[in-house]
C-alpha positions in Angstrom: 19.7 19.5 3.4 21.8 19.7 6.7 23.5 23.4 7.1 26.8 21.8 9.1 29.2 19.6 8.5 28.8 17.3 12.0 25.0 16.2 12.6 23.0 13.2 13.4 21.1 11.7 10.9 18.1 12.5 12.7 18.6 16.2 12.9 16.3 18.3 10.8 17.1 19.3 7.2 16.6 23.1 6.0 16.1 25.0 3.0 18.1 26.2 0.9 17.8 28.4 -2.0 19.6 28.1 -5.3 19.5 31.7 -6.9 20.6 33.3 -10.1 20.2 36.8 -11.7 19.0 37.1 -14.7 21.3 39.8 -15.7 25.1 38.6 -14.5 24.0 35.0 -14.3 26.0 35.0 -10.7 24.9 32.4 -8.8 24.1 32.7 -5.2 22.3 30.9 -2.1 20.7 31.1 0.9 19.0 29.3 4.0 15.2 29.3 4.8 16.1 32.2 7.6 18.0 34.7 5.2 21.5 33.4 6.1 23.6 33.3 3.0 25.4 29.7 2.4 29.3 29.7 3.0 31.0 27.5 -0.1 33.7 24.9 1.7 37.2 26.5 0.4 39.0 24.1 -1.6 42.5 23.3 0.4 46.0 22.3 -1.0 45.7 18.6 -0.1 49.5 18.9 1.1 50.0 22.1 2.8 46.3 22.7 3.6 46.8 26.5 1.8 44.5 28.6 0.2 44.3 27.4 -4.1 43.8 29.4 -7.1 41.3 28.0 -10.0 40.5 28.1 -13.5 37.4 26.6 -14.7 37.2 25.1 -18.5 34.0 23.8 -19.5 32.4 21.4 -22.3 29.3 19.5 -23.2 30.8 16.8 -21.8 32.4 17.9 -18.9 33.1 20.3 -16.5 37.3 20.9 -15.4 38.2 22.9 -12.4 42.2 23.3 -12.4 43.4 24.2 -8.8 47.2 25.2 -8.1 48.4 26.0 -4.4 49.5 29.5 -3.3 52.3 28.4 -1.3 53.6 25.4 -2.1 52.7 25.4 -6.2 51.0 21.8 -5.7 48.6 21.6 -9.0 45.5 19.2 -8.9 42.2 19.0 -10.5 38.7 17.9 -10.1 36.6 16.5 -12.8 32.5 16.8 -12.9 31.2 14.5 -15.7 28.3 15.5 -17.7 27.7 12.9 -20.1 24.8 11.0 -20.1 24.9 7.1 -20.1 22.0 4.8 -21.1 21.6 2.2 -18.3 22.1 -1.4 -19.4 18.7 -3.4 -19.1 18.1 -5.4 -16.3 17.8 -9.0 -16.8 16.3 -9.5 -13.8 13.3 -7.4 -13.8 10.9 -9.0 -14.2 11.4 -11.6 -11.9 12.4 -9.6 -9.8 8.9 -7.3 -10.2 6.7 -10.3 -9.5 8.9 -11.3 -6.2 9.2 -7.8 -4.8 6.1 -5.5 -6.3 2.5 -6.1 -5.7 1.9 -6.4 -8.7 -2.0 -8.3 -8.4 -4.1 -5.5 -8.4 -7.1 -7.7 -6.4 -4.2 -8.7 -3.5 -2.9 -5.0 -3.2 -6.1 -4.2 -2.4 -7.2 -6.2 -0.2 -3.7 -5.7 1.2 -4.9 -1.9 1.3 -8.2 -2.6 3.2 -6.8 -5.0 5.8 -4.5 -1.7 6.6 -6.8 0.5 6.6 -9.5 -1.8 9.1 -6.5 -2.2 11.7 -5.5 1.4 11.7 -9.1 2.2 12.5 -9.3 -0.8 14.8 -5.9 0.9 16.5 -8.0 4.4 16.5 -10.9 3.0 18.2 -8.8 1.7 20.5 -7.3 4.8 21.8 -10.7 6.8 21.7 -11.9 4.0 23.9 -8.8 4.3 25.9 -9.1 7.8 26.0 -12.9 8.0 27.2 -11.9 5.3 29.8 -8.8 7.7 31.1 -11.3 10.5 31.4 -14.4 8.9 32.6 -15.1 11.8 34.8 -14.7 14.6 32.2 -17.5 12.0 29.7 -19.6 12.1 33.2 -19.2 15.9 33.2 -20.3 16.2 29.8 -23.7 14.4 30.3 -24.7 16.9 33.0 -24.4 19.5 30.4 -27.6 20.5 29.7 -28.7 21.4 26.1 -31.8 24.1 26.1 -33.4 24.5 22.8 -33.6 28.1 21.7 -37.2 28.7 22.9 -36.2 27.6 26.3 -33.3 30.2 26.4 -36.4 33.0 26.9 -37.7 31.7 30.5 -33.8 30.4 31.3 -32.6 33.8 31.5 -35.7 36.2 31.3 -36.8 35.2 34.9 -33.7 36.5 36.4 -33.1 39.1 34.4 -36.6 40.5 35.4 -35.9 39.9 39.0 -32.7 42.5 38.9 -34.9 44.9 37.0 -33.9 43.7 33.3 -37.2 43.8 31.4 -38.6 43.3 28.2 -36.4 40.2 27.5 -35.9 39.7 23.4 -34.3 37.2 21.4 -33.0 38.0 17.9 -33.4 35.3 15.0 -30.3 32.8 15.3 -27.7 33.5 13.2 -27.0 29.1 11.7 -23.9 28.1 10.1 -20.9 25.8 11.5 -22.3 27.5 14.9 -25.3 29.0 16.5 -25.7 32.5 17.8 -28.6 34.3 19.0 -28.3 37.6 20.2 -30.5 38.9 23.5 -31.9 42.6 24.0 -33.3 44.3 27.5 -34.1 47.5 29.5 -32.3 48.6 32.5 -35.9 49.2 34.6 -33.5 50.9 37.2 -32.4 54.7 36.8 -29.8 54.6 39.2 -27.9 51.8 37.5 -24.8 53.3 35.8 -23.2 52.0 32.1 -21.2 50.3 33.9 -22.4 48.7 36.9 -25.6 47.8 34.3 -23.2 45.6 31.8 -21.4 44.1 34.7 -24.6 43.1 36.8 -26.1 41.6 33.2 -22.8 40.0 32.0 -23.0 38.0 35.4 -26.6 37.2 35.6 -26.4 35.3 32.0 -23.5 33.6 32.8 -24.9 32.3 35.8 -27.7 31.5 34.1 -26.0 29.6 31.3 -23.4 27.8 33.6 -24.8 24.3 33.1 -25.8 24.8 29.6 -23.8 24.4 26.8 -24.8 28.3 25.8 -22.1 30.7 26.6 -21.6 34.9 26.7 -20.1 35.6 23.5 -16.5 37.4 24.2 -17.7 40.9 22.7 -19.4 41.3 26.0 -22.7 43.4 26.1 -23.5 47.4 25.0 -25.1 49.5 26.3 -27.0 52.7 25.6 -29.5 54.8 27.0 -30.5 52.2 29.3 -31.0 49.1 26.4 -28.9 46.6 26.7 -27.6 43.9 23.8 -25.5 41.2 23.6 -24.9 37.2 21.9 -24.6 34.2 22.7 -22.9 30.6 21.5 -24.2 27.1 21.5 -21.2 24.9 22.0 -22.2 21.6 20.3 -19.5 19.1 19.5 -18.3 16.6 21.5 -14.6 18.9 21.8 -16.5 22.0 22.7 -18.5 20.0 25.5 -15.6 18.4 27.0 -13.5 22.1 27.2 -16.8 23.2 28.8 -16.9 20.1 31.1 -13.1 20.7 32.0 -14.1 24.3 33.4 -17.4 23.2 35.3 -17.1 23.9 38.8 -19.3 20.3 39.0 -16.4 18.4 37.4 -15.4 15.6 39.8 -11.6 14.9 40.3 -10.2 12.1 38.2 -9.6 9.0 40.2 -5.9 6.9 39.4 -6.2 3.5 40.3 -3.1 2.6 42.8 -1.6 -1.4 43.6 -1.2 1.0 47.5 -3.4 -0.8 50.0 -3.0 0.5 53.5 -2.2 -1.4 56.9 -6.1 -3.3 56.8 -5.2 -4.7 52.9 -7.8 -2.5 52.0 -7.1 -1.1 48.2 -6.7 2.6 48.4 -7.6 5.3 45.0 -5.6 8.0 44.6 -7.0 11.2 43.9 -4.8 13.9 41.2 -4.6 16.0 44.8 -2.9 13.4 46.4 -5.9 12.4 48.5 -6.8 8.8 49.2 -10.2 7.1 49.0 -10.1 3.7 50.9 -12.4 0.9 49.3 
């Protein structure tokens, strides 16, 4: 329900708790943050003073006696508890067969027309979407996609070449993604911890730059000079275009523009504000 008195009908409803012990009985309640609910006083009507109540209750009814402090004005307010049974409408079923889908075979069909334009309206903003982004789409496709066995020359030949030898992939690790972890030596003894994660870290990232294989975030160990480490194939079409949207390669998105310059030759607006004359 709405905690104030003065909102819009738009404004967002909250919570509120009904409580009571189950010792005293006393009621109590509060809103979804912990704020306990204020009860409206009840006013004398002609002096607008605090009231006094007494309560008397039956099965069929609920009385609430108030009487003013000040002025002695006496009112009360009646809450009815009896239950009527609601005449029958006469209507009905007329009404039913006007208003109600009441043909099974129609509401369905009713049901399946909905459901084919609301996947027409879908497919038209994916293939708005893909049309707004054409150069992240283009990005995408120069991903390149190794399989696992081609991860060993991708990164073992420039490992080797900085003196990371004896290049060893684990057995992939397959469920909703795909890690392999890697394992090397450090063939150089002057190569600190250190320096000998950092230069690694760097080597198979630049190695796997236009691949959709990254570094897993728990970086690489090291110990005694033998390094370890995973990596992640990124393979649905969300993962690629995140990928795409960091590439160094991806081209700036062009916005089509009614400017044409002094010639009348139509000009595209790049998102840097630079302009490619056609």
């Amino acid at each position: 329900m709405h905690r104030g008195e003065n909102y819009e009908i738009d404004d967002p409803k909250e919570v509120l708790f009904m409580l009571e012990c189950p010792h005293c009985e006393k009621n109590s309640a509060f809103w979804e943050d912990g704020t306990a609910w204020k009860v409206k006083p009840t006013l004398c009507p002609k002096c607008n003073s605090d009231v006094t109540h007494k309560t008397s209750k039956t099965k069929k009814a609920i009385t609430i006696n108030y009487t003013c402090t000040s002025c002695s004005h006496s009112f009360k307010d009646r809450m009815d508890l009896s239950t009527k049974e609601e005449e029958p409408d006469p209507h009905f079923d007329e009404d039913r067969i006007q208003f109600c889908l009441v043909d099974k075979e129609f509401r369905n069909r009713l049901f399946e027309m909905k459901r084919a334009f609301e996947g027409m309206a879908q497919l038209g903003k994916e293939m708005q979407e893909k049309r707004d982004n054409k150069h992240i789409y283009n990005a995408v496709q120069d991903i390149k996609k190794p399989k696992i066995a081609e991860l060993i020359p991708l990164l073992s030949v420039p490992l080797e070449k900085e003196g990371y030898i004896e290049f060893h992939l684990d057995k992939p690790e397959m469920g909703r993604d795909v890690y392999v972890g890697f394992s090397c030596l450090d063939s150089k003894s002057d190569r600190k911890d250190y320096d000998s994660r950092k230069a690694l870290k760097k080597l198979v990232d630049s190695a796997l730059e236009d691949t959709n294989w990254r570094l897993m975030s728990d970086g690489i160990s090291f110990r005694l000079g033998y390094l370890n480490g995973r990596i992640k194939a990124y393979e649905s079409e969300e993962d690629l275009k995140k990928l795409a949207m960091k590439s160094k390669n991806l081209k700036p998105k062009q916005i089509s523009s009614d400017a044409t310059d002094k010639s009348g030759n139509r000009v595209l607006k790049t998102p840097d504000g630079k302009d490619i004359i056609l």
